[in-house]
N, C-alpha and C positions, 0 to 999 in steps of 0.2 A: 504493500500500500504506500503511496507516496505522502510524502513527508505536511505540506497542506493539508491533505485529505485527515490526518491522525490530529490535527489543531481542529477542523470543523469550518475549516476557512471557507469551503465550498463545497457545495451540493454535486455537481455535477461539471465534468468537461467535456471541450470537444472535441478532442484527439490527444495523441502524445505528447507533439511541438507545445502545446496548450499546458497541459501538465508539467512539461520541463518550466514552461516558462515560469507560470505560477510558484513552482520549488525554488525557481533563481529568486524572485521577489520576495518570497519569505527567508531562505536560511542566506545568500549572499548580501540581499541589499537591506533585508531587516525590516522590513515593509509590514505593519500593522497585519492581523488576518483579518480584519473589518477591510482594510483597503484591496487585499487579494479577494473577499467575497463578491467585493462588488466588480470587480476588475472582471473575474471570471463570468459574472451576471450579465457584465454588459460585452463580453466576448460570445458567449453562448447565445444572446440575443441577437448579435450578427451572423453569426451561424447559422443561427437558425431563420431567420429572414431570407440568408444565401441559398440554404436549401430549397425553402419556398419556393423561392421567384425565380430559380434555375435549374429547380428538379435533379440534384446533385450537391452529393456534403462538400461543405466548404475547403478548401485545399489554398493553405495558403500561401502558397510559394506561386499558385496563378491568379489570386485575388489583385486586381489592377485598379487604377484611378476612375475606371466606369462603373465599376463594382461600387464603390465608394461613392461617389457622386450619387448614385441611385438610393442609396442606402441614406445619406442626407434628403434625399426628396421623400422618403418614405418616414423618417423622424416626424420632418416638418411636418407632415400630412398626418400623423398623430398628434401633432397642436404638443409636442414637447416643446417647453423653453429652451431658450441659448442657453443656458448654464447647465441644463441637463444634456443636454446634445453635447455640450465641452466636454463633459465628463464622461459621456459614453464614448468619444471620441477619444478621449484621453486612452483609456484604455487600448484602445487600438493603435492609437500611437506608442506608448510603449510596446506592445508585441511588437510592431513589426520595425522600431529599432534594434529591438532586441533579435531579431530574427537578420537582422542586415547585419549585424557586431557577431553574431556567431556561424554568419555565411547562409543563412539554408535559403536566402533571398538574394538577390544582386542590389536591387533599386526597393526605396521605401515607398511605396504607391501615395500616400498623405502627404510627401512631399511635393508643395505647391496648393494642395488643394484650402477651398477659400471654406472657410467658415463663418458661420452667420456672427456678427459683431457682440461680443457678451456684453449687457447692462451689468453692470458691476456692481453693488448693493453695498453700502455702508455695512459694518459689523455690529452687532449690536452689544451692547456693551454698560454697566451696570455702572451707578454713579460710586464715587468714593463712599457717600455715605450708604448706601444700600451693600457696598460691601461687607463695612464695616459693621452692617446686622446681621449678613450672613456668617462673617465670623465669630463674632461671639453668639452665634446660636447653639452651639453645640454644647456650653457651659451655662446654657438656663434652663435644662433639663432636669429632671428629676437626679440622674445619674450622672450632675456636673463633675461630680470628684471621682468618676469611674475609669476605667481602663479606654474603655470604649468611644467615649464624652471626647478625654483629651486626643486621642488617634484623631477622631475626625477633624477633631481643632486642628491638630498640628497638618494632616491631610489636607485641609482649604488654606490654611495659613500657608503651605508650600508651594499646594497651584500658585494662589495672588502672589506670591513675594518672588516665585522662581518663572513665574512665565510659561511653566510646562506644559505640555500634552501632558493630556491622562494615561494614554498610552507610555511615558515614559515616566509618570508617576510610580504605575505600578511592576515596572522593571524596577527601582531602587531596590538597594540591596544596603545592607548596615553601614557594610566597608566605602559607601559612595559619599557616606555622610563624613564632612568634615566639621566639625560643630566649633574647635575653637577657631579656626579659619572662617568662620560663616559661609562657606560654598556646598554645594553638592555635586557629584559629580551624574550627568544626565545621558543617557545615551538616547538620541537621536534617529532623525531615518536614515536609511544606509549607513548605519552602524559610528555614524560620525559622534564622537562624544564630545561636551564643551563643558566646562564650570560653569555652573548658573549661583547668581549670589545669594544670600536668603536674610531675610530683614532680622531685629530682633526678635519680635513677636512670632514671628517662623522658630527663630531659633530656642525660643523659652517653649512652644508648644513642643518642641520635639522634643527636649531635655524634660520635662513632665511624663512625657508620652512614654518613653524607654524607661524611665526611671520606676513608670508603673510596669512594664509589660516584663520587668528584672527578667531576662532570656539569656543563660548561659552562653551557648551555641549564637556565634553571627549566621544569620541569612537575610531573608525577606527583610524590607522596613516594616514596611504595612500589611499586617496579616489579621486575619480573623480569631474568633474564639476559640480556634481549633489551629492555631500555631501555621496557619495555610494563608498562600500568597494573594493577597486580596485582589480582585479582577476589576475591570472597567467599569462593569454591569454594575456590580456593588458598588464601586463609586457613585455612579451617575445614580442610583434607588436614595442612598445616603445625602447626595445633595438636594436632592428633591426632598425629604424631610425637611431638610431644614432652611429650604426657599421656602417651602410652607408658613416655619414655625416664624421667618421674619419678616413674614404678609409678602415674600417677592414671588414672582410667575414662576408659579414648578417646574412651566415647559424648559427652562434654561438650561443651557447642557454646562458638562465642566469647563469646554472650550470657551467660555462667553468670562471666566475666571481669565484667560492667557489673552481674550482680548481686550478686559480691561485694565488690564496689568501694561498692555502697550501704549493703550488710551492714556492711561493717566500719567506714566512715563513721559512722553510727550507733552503732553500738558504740563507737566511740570518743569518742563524745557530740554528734557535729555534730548541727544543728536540722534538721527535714521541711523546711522553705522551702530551706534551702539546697544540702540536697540535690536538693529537687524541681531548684532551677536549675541545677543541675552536671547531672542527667540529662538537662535539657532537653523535662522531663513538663510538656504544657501543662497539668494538673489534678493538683493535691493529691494526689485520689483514687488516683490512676495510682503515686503514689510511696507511699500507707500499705502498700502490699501490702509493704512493706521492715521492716514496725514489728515486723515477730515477735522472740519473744522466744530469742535462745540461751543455751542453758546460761550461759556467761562473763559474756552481763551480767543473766542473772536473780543469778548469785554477786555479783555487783559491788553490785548494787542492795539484796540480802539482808545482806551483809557492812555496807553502809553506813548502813542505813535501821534493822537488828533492835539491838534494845541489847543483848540475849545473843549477838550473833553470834563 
């Protein structure tokens, strides 16, 4: 059984090449299996369209730029948005780089081809003060002084203070924790790892948090009642508790914690470069989407710059 298949990354493939590839993404480039499920989702949806409409499985070492162009008029005509068309397209874009880098193609067929122009959508992103109820929600529970209480403290105190994916939340491991250096150390996609810094209140929740969890053996940071490595799922169940308990929208995912952490960074004047490395965005590009403008510092900047202000 291949190596995807035993994580649950994906239900189903469409051949071999498909399968290899998916393996590369998970054990060389380190790639999420939430990003390989849908990867494969939106592969097997081409396939299986390719099928359809040409009465023969997809082979794709002949799939060409007319293949593709048809397969965009056939999105659009299911009224998908530009940003889902990106990302189905993405996927395809990665195979079949990867199929050019390992030879079993000569030419990338997507090379050239036009894609409908993405509306780009501001991030949305929670105020300083709406933060600041999500974290201390986890300390006006019944079980404020419990084992459990401080974990989740120090668990959103880390998102907000380190900027991390959840996903790389819950890879930490003991040995990553530097506490009197205040860093962590975070591993990344494609296995790229950087120091992320961690504020005081990150660093007082973790020093409570271990202090209670007294664990001979290093491994896992964040683990359950049963000494077992805590997963994303249980992240995201535990933040939504306590968007609840501080009257904020439950729908919020952990991600909306790393985009206000960039917001407010900014806001407070830090540079793009420096944020770009605290995210751990390997392109510029990836981190302008943080440059919008809020209310607070279009005032700041009006206040400072207008000579009538």
């Amino acid at each position: 059984m291949q190596e995807h298949q035993k994580t649950g990354a994906v239900s189903r493939v469409t051949d071999a090449l498909t399968e290899e590839f998916l393996n590369y993404l998970l054990v060389e480039r380190n790639v999420s299996t939430l990003t390989i499920r849908n990867y494969s989702a939106d592969i097997v949806a081409f396939a299986t369209w390719f099928g359809e409409k040409y009465k023969q499985a997809c082979d794709w070492r002949r799939v060409d730029p007319f293949h593709l162009r048809g397969y965009l008029v056939h999105l659009n005509e299911r009224k998908f948005d530009r940003a889902t068309i990106h990302l189905k397209m993405s996927a395809l874009r990665s195979l079949f780089k990867w199929l050019v880098r390992t030879e079993r193609v000569k030419q990338n067929p997507l090379v050239g081809l036009t894609l409908p122009k993405k509306t780009r959508k501001l991030p949305k992103f929670l105020t300083i003060q709406q933060v600041e109820a999500l974290l201390e929600a986890p300390l006006k529970g019944k079980a404020k002084d419990g084992l459990s209480a401080w974990r989740d403290k120090a668990i959103l105190e880390t998102l907000y203070s380190a900027g991390m994916r959840i996903h790389e939340l819950v890879q930490l491991n003991d040995d990553d924790m530097d506490v009197l250096g205040e860093v962590v150390r975070v591993r990344g996609k494609g296995k790229k790892e950087r120091l992320a810094a961690l504020g005081g209140p990150a660093i007082d929740a973790l020093q409570k948090y271990l202090q209670l969890r007294a664990r001979s053996t290093r491994g896992p940071l964040f683990v359950n009642k049963f000494g077992d490595r805590l997963t994303a799922r249980s992240i995201q169940r535990m933040l939504k508790k306590y968007l609840i308990a501080a009257g904020l929208d439950p729908s919020l995912t952990p991600h909306k914690l790393r985009h206000s952490f960039a917001t407010h960074m900014l806001d407070a004047g830090a540079d793009l470069r420096s944020v770009q490395e605290l995210l751990g965005h390997a392109n510029l590009s990836t981190t302008q989407i943080y440059t919008h403008i809020t209310p607070e510092r279009l005032k700041k900047v009006y206040e400072k710059a207008h000579p009538r202000a």
